[in-house]
PQR file with spaces between the fields and no chain letter, atoms N, CA, C, O and H, PARSE charges and radii, in Angstrom:
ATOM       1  N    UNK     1      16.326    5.992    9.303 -0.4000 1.5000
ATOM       2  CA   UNK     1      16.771    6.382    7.974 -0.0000 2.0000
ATOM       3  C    UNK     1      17.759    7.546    8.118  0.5500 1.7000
ATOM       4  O    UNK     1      17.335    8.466    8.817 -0.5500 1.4000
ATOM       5  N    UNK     2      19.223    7.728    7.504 -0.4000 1.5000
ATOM       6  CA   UNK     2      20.027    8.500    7.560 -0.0000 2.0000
ATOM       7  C    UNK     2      19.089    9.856    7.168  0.5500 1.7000
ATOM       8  O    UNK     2      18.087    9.852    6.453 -0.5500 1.4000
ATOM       9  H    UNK     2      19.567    6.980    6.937  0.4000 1.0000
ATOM      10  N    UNK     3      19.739   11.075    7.877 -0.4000 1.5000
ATOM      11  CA   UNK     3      19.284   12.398    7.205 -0.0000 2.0000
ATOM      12  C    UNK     3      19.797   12.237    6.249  0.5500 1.7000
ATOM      13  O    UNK     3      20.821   11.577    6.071 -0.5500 1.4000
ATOM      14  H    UNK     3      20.553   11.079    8.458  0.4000 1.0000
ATOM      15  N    UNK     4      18.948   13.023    5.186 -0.4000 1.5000
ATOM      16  CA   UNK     4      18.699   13.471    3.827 -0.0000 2.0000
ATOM      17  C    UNK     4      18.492   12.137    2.753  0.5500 1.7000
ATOM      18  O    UNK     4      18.895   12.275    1.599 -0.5500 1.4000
ATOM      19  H    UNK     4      18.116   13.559    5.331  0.4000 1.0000
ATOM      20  N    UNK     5      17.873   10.888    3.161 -0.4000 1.5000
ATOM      21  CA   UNK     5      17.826   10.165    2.297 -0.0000 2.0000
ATOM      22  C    UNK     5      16.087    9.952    2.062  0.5500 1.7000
ATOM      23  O    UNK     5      15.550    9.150    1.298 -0.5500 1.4000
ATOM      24  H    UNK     5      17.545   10.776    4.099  0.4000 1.0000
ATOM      25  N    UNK     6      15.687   10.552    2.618 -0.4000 1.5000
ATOM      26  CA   UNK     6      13.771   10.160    2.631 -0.0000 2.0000
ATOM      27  C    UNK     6      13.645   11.116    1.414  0.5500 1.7000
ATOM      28  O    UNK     6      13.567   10.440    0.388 -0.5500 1.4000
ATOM      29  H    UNK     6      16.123   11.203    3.239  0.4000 1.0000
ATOM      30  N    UNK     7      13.607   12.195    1.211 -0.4000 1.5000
ATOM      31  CA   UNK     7      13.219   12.223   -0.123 -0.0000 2.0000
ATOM      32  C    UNK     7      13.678   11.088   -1.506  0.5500 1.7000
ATOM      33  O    UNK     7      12.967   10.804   -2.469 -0.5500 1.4000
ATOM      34  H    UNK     7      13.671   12.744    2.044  0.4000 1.0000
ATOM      35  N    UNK     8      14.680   10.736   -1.294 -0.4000 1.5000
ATOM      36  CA   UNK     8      14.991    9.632   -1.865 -0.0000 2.0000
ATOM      37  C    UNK     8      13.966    8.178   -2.359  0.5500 1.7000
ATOM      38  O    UNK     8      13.459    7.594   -3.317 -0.5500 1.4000
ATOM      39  H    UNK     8      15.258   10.967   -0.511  0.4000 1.0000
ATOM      40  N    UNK     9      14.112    8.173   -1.160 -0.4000 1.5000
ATOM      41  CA   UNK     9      13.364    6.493   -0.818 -0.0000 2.0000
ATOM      42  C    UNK     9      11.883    7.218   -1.137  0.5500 1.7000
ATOM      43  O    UNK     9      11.275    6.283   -1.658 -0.5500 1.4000
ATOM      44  H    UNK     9      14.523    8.648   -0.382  0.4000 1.0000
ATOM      45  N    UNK    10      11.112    8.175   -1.119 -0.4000 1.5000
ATOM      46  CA   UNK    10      10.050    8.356   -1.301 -0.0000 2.0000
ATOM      47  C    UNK    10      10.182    8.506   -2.997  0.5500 1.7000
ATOM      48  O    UNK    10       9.175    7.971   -3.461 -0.5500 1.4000
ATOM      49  H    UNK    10      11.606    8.935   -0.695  0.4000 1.0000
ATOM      50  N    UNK    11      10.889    8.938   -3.902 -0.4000 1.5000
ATOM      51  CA   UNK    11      11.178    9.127   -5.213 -0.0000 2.0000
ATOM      52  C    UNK    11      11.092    7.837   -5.583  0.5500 1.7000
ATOM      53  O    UNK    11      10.551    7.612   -6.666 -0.5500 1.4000
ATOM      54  H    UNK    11      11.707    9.373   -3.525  0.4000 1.0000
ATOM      55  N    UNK    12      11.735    6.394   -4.563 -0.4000 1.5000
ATOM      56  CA   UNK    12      12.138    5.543   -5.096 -0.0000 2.0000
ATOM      57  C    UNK    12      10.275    4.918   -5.477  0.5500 1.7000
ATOM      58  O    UNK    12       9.688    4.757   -6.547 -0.5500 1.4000
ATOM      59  H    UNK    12      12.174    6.577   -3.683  0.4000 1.0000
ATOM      60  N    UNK    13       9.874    4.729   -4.143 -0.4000 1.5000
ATOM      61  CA   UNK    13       8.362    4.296   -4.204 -0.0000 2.0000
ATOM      62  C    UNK    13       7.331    5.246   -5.162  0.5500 1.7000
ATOM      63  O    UNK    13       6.477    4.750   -5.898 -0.5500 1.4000
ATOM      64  H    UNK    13      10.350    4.859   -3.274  0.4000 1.0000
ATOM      65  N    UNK    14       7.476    6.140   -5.074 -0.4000 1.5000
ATOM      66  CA   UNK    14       6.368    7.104   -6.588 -0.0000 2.0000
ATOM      67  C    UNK    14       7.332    6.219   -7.942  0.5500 1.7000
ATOM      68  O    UNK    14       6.911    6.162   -9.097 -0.5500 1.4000
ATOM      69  H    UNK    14       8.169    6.544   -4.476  0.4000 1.0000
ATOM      70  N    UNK    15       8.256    5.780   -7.626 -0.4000 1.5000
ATOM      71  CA   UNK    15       8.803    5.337   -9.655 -0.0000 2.0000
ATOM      72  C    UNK    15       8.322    4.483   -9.397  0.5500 1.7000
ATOM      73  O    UNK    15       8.799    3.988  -10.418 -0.5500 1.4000
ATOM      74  H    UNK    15       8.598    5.826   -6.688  0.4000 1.0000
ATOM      75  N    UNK    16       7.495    3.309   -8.783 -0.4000 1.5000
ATOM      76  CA   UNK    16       7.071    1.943   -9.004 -0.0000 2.0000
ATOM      77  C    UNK    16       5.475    2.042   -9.477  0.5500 1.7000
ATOM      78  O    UNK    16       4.685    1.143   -9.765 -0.5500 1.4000
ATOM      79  H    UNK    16       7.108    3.712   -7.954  0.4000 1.0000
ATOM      80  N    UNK    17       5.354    3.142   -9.451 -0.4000 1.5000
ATOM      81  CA   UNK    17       3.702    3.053  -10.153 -0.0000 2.0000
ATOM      82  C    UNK    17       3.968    2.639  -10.891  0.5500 1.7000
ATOM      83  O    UNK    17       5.150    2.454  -11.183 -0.5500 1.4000
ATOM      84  H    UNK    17       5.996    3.872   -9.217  0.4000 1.0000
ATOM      85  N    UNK    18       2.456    2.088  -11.938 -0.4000 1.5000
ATOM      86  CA   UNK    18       2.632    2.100  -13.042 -0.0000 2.0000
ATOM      87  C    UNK    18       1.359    2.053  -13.571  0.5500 1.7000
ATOM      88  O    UNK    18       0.457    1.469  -12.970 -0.5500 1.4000
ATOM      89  H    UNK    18       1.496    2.238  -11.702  0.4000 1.0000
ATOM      90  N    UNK    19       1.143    2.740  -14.888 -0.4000 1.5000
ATOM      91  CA   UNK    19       0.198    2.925  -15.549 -0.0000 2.0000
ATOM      92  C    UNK    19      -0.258    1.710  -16.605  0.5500 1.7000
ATOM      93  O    UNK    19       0.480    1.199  -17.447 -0.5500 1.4000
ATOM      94  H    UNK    19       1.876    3.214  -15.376  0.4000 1.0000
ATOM      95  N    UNK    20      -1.609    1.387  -16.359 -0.4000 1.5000
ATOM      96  CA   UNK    20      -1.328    0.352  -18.034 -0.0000 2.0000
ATOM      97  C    UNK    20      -2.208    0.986  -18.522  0.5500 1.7000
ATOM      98  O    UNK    20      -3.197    1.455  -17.959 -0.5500 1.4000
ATOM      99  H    UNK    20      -2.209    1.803  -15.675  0.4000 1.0000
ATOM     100  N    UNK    21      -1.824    1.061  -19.908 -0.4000 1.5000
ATOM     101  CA   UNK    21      -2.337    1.798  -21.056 -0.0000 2.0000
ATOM     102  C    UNK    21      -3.236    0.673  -21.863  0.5500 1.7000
ATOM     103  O    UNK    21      -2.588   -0.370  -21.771 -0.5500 1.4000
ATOM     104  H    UNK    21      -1.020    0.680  -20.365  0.4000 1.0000
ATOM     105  N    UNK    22      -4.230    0.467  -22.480 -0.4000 1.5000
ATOM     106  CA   UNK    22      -4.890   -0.294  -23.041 -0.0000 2.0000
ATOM     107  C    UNK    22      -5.350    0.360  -24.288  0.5500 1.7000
ATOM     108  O    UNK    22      -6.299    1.131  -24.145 -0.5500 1.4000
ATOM     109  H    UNK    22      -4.757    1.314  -22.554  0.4000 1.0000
ATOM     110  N    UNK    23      -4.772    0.178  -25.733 -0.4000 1.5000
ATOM     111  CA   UNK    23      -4.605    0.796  -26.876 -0.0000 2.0000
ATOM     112  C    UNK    23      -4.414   -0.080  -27.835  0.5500 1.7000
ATOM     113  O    UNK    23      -3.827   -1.092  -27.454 -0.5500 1.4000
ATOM     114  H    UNK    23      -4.001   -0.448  -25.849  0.4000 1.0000
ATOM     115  N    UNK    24      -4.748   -0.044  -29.117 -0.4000 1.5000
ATOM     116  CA   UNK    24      -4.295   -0.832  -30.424 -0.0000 2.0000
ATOM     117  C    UNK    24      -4.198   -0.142  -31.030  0.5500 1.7000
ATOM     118  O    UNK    24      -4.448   -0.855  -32.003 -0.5500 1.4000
ATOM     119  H    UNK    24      -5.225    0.779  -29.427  0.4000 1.0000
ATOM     120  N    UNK    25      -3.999    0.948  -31.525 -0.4000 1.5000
ATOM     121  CA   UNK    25      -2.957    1.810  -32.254 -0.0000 2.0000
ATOM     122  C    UNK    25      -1.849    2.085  -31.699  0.5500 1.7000
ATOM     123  O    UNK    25      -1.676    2.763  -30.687 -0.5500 1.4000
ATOM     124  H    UNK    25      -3.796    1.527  -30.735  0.4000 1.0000
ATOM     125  N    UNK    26      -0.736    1.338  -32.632 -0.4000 1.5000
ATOM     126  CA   UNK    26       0.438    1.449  -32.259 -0.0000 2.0000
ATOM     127  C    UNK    26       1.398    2.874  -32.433  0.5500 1.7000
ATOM     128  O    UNK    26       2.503    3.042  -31.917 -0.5500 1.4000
ATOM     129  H    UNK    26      -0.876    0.787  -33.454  0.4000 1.0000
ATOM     130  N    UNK    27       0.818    3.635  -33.117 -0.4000 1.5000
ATOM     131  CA   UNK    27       1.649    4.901  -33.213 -0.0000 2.0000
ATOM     132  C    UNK    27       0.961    5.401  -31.244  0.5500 1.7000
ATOM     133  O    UNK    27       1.661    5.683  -30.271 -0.5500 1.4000
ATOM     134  H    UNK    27      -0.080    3.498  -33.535  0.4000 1.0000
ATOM     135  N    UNK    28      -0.392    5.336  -31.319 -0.4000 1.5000
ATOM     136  CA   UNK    28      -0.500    6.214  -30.218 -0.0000 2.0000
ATOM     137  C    UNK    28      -0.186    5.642  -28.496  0.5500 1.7000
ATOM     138  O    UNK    28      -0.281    6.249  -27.429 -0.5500 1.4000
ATOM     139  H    UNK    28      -0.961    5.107  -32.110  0.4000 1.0000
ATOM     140  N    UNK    29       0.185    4.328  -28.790 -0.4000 1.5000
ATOM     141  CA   UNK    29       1.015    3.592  -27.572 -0.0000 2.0000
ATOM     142  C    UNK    29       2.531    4.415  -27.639  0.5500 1.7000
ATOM     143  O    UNK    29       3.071    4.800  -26.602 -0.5500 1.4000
ATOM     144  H    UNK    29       0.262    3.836  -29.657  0.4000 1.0000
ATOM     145  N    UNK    30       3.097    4.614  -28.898 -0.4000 1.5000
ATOM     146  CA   UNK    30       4.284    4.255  -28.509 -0.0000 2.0000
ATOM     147  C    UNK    30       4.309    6.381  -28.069  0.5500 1.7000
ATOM     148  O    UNK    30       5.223    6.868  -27.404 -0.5500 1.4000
ATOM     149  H    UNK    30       2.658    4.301  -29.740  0.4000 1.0000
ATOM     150  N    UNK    31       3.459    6.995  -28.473 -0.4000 1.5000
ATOM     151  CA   UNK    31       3.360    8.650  -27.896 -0.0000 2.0000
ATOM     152  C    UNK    31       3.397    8.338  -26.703  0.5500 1.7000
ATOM     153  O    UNK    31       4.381    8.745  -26.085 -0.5500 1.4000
ATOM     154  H    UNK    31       2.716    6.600  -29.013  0.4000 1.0000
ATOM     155  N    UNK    32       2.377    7.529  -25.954 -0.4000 1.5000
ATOM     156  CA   UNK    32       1.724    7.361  -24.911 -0.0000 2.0000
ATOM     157  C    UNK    32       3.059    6.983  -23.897  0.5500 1.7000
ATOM     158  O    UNK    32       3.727    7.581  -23.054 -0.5500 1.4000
ATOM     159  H    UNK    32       1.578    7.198  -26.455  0.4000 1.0000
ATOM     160  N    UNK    33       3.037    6.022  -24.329 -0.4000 1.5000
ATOM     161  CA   UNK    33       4.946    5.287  -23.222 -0.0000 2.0000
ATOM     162  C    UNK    33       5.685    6.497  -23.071  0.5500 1.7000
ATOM     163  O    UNK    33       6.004    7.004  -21.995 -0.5500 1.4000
ATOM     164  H    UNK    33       2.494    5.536  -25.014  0.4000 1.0000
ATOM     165  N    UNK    34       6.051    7.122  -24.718 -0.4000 1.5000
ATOM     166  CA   UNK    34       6.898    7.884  -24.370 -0.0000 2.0000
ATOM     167  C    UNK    34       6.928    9.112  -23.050  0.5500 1.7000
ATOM     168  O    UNK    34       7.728    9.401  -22.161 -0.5500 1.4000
ATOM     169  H    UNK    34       5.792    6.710  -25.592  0.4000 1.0000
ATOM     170  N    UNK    35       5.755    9.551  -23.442 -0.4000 1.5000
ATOM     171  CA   UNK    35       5.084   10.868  -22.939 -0.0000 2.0000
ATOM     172  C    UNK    35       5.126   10.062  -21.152  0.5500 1.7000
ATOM     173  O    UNK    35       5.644   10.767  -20.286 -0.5500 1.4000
ATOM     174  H    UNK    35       5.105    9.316  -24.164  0.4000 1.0000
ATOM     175  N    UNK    36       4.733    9.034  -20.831 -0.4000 1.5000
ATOM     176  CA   UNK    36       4.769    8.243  -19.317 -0.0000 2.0000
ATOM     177  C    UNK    36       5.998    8.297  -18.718  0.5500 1.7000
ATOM     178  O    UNK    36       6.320    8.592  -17.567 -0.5500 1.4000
ATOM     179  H    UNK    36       4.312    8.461  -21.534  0.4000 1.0000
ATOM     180  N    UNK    37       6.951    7.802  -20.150 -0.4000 1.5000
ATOM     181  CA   UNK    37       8.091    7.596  -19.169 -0.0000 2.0000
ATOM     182  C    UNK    37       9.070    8.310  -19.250  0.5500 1.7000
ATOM     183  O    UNK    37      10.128    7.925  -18.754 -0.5500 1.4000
ATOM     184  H    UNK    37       6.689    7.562  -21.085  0.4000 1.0000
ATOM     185  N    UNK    38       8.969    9.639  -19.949 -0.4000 1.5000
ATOM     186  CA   UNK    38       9.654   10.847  -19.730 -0.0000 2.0000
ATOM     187  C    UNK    38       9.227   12.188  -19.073  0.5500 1.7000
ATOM     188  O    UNK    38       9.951   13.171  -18.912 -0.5500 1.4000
ATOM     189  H    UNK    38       8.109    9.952  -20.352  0.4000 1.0000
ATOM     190  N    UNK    39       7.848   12.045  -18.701 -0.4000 1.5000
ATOM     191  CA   UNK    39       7.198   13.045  -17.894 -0.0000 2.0000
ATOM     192  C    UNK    39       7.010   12.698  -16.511  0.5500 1.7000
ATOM     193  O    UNK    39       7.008   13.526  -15.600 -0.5500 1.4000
ATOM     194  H    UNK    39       7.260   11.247  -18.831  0.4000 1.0000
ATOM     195  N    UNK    40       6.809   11.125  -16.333 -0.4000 1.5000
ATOM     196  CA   UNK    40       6.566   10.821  -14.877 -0.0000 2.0000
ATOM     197  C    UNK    40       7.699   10.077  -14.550  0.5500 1.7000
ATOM     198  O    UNK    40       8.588    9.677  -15.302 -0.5500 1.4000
ATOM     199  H    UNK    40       6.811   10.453  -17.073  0.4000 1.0000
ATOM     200  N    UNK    41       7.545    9.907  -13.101 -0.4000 1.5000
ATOM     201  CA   UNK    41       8.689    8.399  -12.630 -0.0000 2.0000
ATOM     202  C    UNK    41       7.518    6.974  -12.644  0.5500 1.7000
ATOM     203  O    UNK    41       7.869    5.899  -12.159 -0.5500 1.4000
ATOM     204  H    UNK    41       6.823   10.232  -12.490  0.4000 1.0000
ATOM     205  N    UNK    42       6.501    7.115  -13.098 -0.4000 1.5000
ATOM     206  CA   UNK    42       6.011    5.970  -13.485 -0.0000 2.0000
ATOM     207  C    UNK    42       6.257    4.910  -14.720  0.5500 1.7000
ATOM     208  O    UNK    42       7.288    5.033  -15.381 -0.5500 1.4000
ATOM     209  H    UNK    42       6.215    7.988  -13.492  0.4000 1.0000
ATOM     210  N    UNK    43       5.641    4.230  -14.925 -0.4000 1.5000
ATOM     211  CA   UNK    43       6.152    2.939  -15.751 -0.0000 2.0000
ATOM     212  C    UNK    43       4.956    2.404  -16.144  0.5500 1.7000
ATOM     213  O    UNK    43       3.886    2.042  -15.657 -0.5500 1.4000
ATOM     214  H    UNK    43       4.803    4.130  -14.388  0.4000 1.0000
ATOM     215  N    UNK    44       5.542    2.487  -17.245 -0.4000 1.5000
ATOM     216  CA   UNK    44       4.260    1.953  -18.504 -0.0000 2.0000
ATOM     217  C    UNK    44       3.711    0.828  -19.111  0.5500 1.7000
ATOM     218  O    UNK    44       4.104    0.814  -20.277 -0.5500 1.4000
ATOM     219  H    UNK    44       6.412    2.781  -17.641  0.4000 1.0000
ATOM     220  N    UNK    45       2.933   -0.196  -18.856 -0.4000 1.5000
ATOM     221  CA   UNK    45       2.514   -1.139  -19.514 -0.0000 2.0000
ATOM     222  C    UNK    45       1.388   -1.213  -19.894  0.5500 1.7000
ATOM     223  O    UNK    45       0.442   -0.758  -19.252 -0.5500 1.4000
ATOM     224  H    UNK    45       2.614   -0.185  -17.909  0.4000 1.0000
ATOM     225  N    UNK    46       1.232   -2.092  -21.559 -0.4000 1.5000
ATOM     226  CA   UNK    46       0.047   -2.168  -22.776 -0.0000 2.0000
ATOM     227  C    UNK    46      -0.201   -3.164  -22.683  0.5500 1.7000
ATOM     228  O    UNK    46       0.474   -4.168  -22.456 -0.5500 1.4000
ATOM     229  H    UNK    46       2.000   -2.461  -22.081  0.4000 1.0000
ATOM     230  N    UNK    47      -1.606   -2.938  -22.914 -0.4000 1.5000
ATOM     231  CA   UNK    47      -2.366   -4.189  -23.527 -0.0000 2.0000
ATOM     232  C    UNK    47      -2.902   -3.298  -24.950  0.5500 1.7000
ATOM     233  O    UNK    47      -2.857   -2.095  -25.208 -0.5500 1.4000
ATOM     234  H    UNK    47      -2.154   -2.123  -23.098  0.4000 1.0000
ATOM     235  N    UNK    48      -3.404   -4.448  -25.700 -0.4000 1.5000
ATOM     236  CA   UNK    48      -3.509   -3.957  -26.992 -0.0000 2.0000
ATOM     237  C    UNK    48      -5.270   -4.472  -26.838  0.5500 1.7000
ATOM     238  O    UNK    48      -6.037   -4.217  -27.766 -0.5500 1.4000
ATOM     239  H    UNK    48      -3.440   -5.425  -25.491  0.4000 1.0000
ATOM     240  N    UNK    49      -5.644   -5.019  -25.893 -0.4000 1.5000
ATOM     241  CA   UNK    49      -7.638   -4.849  -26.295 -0.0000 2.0000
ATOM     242  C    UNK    49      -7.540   -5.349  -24.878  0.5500 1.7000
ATOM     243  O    UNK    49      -6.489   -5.745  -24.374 -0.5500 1.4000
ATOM     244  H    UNK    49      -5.021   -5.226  -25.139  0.4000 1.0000
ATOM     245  N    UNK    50      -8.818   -5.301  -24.210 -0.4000 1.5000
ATOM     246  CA   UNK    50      -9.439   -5.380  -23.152 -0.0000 2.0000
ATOM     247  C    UNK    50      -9.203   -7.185  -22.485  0.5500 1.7000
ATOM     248  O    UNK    50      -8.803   -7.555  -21.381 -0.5500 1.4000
ATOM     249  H    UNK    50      -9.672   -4.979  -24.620  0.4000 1.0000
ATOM     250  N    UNK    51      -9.524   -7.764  -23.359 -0.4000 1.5000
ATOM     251  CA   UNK    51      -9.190   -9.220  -22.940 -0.0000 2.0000
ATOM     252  C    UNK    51      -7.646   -9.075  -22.093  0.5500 1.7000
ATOM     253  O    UNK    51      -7.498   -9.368  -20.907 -0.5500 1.4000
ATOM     254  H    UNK    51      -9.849   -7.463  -24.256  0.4000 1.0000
ATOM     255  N    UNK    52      -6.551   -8.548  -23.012 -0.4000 1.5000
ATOM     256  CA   UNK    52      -5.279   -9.034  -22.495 -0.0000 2.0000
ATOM     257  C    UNK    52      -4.964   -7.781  -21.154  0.5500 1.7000
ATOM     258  O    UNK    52      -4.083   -8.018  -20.327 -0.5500 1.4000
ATOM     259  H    UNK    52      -6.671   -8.310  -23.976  0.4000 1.0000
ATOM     260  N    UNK    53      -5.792   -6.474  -21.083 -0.4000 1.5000
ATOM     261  CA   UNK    53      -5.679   -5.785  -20.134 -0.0000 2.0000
ATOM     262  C    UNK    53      -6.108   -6.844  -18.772  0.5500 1.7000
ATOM     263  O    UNK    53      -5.279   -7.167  -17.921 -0.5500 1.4000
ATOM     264  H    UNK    53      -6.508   -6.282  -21.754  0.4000 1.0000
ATOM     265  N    UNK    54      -7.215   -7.193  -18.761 -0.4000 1.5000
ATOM     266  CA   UNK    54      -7.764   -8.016  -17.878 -0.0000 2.0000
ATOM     267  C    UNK    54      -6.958   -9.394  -17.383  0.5500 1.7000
ATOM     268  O    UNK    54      -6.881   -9.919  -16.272 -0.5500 1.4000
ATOM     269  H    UNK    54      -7.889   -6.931  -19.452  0.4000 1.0000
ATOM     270  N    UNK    55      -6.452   -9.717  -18.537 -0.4000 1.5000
ATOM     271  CA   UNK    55      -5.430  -10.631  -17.764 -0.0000 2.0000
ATOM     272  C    UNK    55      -4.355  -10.494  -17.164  0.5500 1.7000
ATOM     273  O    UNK    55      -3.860  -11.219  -16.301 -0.5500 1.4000
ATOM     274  H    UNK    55      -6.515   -9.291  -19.440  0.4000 1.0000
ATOM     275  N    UNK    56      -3.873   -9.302  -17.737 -0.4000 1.5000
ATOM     276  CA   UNK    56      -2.379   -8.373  -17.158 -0.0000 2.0000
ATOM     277  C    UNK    56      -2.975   -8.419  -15.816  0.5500 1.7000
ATOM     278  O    UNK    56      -2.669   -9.238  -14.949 -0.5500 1.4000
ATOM     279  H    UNK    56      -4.275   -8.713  -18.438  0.4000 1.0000
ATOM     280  N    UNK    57      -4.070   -7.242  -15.678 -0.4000 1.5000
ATOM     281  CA   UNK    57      -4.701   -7.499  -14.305 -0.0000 2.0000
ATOM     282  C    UNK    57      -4.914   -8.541  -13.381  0.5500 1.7000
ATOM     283  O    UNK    57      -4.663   -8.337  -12.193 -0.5500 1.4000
ATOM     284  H    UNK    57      -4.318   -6.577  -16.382  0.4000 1.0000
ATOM     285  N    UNK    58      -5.410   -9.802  -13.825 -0.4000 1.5000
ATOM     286  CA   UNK    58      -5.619  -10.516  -12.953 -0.0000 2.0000
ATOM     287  C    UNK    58      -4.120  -11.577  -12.865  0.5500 1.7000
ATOM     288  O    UNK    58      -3.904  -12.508  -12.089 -0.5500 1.4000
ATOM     289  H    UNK    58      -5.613   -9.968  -14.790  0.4000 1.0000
ATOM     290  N    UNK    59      -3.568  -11.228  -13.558 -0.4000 1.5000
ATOM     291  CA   UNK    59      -1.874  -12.168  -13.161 -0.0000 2.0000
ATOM     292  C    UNK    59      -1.039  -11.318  -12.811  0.5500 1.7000
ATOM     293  O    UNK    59       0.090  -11.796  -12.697 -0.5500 1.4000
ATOM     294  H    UNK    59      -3.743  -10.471  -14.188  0.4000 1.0000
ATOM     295  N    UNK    60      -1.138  -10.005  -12.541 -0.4000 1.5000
ATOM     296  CA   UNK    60      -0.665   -9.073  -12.235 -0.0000 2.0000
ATOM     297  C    UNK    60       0.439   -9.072  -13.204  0.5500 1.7000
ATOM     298  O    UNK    60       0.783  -10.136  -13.720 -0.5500 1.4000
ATOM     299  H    UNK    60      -2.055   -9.616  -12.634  0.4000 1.0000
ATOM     300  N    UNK    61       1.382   -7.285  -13.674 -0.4000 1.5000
ATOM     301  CA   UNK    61       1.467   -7.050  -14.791 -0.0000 2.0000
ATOM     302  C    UNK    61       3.200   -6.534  -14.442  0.5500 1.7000
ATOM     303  O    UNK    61       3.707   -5.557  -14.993 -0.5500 1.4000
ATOM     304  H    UNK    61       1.103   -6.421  -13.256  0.4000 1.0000
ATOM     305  N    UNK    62       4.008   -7.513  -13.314 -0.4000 1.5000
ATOM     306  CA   UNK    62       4.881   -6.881  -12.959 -0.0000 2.0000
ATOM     307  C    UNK    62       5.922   -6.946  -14.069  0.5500 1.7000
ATOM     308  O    UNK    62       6.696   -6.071  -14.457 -0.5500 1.4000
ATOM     309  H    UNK    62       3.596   -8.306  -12.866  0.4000 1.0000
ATOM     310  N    UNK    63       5.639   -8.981  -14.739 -0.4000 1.5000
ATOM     311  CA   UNK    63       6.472   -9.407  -15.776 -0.0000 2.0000
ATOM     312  C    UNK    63       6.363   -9.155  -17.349  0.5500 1.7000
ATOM     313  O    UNK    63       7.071   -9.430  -18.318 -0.5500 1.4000
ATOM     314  H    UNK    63       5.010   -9.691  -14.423  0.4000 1.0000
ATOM     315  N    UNK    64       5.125   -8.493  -17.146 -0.4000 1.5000
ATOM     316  CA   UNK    64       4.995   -7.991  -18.722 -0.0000 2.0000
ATOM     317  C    UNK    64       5.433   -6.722  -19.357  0.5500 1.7000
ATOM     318  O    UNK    64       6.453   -6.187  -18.922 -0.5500 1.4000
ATOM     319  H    UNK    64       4.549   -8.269  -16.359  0.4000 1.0000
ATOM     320  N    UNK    65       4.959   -6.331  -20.066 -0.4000 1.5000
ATOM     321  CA   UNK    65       5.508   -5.106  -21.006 -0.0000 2.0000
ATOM     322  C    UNK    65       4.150   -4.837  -21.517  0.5500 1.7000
ATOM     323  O    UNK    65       3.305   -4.037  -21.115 -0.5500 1.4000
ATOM     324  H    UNK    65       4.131   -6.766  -20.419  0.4000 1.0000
ATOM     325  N    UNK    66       4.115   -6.061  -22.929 -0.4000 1.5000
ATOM     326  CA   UNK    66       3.054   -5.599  -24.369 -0.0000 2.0000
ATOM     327  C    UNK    66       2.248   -7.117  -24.216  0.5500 1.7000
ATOM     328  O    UNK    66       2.847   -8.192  -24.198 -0.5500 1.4000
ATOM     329  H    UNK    66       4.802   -6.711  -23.255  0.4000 1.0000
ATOM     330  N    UNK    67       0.982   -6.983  -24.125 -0.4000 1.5000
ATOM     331  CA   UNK    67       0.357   -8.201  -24.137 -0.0000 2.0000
ATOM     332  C    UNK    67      -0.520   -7.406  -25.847  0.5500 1.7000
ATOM     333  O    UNK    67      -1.334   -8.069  -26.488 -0.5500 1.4000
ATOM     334  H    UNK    67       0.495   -6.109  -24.139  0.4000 1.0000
């Protein structure tokens, strides 16, 4: 890896987290995203009740957003 690019590439891998939020109040999702994706380099995805969290989960939640 060229000098001075690893802090980089390490910035790049911490932004691919991602949090899923599991909420049905929509005012406090959309605090919630905000507050995720302007405070962290993570990335935010909802489910709105436990059923569709669980499926995000088990189909994994790369292509979704809002279930």
């Amino acid at each position: 890896m060229p000098q001075g690019t690893e802090p980089l590439a390490r910035e790049a891998q911490e932004a691919t987290k991602t949090i899923l939020d599991v909420e049905d109040d929509l005012a406090i999702v959309s605090f919630l995203v905000s507050a995720i994706e302007q405070e962290t380099p993570s990335r935010a995805v909802v489910a709105t009740d436990s059923h569709a969290a669980s499926e995000l989960v088990r189909r994994g939640y790369e292509r979704h957003r809002t279930l």
